[in-house]
C-alpha positions in Angstrom: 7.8 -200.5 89.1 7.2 -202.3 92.5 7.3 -206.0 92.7 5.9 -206.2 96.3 2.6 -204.1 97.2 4.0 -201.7 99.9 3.3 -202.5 103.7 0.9 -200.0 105.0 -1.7 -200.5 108.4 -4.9 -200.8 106.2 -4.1 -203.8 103.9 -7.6 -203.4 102.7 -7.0 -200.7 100.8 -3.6 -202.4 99.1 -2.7 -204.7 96.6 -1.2 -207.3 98.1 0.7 -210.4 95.2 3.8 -209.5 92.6 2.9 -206.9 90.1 2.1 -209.2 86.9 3.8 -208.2 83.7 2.7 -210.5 81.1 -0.9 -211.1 81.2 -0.3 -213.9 79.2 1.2 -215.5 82.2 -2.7 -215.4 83.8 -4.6 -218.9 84.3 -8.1 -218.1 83.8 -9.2 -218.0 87.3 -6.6 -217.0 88.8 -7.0 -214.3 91.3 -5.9 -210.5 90.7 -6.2 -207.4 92.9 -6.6 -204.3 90.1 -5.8 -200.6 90.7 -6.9 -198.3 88.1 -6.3 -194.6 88.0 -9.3 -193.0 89.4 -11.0 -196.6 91.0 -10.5 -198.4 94.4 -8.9 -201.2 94.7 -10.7 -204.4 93.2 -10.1 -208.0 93.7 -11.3 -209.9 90.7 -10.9 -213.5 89.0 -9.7 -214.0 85.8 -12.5 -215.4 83.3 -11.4 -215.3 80.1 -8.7 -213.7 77.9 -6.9 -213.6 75.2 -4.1 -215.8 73.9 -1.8 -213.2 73.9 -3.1 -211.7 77.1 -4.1 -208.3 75.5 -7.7 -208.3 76.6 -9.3 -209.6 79.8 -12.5 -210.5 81.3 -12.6 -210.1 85.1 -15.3 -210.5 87.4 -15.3 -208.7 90.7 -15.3 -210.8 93.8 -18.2 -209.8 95.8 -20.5 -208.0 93.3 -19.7 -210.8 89.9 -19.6 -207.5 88.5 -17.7 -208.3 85.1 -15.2 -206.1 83.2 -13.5 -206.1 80.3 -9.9 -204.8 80.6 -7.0 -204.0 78.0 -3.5 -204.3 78.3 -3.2 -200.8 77.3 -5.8 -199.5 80.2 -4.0 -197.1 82.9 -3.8 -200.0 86.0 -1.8 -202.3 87.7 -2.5 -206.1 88.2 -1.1 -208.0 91.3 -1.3 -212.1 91.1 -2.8 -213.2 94.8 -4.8 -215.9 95.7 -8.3 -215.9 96.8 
């Protein structure tokens, strides 16, 4: 798995950050971009999670649109800052 988003001409549509393994290792607020199977790309702040860093809360930069997300869902997060 990547550590670096790749470079492409439209960093819009890219995560940009290192590819977090540990969502543990997330402050709450702390900035993510997400990419989910299926979704476009979302850049989101950490609310609240778990200790262990199994389940987070993420609310959507833009639209405060909030989302729970497991550590078993089918995405990607990327640390970045806001």
């Amino acid at each position: 798995m990547p550590t670096h988003a790749p470079e492409h001409a439209d960093s819009k549509l890219l995560p940009t950050g290192r590819v977090v393994r540990d969502w543990a290792d997330l402050a709450v607020d702390s900035w993510v971009d997400v990419v989910a199977e299926s979704e476009p790309l979302t850049h989101a702040r950490v609310d609240a999670k778990t200790e262990d860093g199994s389940i987070l809360w993420l609310v959507e930069a833009g639209t405060g649109r909030r989302t729970l997300r497991l550590k078993t869902d089918p995405l990607v997060l990327y640390r970045t800052s806001h």
